[in-house]
N, C-alpha and C positions, 0 to 999 in steps of 0.2 A: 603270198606263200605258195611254195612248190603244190600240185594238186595229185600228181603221179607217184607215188616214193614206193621204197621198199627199203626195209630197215634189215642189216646187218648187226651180228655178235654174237657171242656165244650160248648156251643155253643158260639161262640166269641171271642175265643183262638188263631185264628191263623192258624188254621191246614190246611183250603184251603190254606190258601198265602202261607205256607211255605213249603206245601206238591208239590204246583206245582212247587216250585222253586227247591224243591230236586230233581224232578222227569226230569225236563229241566235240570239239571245239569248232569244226570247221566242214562239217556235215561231209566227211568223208569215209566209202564205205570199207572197213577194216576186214580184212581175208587174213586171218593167223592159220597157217593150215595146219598147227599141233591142235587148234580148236577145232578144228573143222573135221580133220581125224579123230580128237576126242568123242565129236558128236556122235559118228559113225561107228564108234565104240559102244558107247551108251547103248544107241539103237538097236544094238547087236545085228545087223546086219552084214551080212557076209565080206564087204568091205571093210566093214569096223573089226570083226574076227577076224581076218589075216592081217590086220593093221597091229591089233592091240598085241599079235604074236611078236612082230617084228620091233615094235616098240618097248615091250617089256625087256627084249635084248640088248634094246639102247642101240640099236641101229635106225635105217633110215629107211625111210616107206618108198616105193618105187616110185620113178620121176613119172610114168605112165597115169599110176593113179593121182599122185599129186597135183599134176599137169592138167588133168581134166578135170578137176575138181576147179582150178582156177579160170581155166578157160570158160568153165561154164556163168562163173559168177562173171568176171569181166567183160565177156560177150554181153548182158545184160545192164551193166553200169553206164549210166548218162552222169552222173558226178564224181568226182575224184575218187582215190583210189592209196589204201596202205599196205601193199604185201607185205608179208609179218610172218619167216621164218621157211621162204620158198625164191631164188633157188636157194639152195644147199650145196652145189657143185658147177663148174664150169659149165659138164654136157646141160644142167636146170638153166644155167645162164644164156647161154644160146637157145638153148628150145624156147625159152621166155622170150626171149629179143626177139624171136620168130614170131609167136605168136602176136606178141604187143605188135608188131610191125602190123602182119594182117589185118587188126582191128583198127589200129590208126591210134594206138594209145602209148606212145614208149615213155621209161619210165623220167620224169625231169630231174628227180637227185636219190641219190643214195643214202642212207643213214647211216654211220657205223656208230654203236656204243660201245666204248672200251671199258674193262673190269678185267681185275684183276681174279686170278683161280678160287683162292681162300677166299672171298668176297662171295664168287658165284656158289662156289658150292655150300657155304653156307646157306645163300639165298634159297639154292634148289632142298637142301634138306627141309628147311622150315617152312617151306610150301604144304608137305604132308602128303602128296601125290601116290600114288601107288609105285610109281614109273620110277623116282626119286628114290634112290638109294646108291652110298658111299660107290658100290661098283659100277653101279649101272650110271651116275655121273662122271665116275674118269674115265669111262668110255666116251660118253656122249662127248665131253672135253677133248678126247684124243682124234676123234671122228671132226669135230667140228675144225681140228688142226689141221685135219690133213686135205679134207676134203674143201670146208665152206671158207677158212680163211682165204685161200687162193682167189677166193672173191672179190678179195678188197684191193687185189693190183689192175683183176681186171676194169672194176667199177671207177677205178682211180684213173688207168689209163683212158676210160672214155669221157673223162673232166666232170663227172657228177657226184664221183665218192664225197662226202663231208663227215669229218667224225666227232663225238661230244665223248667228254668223260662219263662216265655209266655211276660210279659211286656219288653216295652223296643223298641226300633225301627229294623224294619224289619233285617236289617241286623247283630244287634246284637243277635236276636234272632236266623238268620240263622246261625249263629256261633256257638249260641251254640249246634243246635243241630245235626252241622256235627261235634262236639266234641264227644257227645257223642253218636254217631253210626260208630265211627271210633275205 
């Protein structure tokens, strides 16, 4: 199985549940950076406070903070590796192919989970999040159209994109995406 990934899809796809259950199965260390900003929330540290502003808007955190929040954990990984919701945008996708280059780690496939609208936002109401609410998900939806799908031509044109159907119960869905990273 791939040891490098980074999973594509929309907000509500799936990608934390099924990113941390790859990652327990196969001692890989999982970087979600909605978690990783959450943390930074909690703590209320001054990172976490201009994060949680721009998150409550349902917009996207700066590739500056994002970027070095990843660098830092990667720079220190001797075992595989799942990004989980980073980049977000083409300028993310290149600064990452940058940085992976430096370290000597680039990424071996892609993930995309497909689902449909009515499915996600379902999913994202019943989570109970703060963040989570009817407006503040057809934004997050329209952002993720505009900006992070364009990802999935670039990730395709570099022959590593692979996509799995996203609906479906957890362990169907875990099937199929150790099908297709095998």
């Amino acid at each position: 199985m791939q040891n490098r990934l980074l999973f594509l899809g929309p907000p509500g796809a799936g990608k934390g549940t099924q990113a941390e259950l790859l990652c327990n199965d196969h001692g890989l260390l999982h970087l979600s950076t909605g978690e990783l900003l959450r943390e930074e929330v909690s703590a209320g540290t001054d990172l976490g406070k201009e994060a949680e502003l721009i998150m409550n808007r349902g917009e996207l955190v700066s590739d500056d903070i994002v970027l070095s929040i990843v660098k830092k954990r990667l720079s220190n990984c001797s075992q595989g590796w799942l990004l989980d919701g980073f980049p977000r945008n083409l300028a993310q996708a290149q600064l990452l192919g940058e940085l992976l280059e430096k370290i000597v780690q680039p990424i071996k496939a892609v993930l995309l989970i497909e689902i449909d609208d009515e499915t996600l936002t379902d999913r994202l109401l019943s989570r109970g999040r703060k963040d989570d609410n009817a407006e503040v998900i057809r934004n997050r939806l329209s952002i993720y159209r505009e900006k992070t799908a364009p990802l999935i031509n670039f990730y395709q044109n570099l022959g590593i994109l692979r996509s799995v159907e996203g609906c479906g119960n957890i362990k169907d869905v875990k099937s199929r995406i150790r099908n297709a990273l095998n």
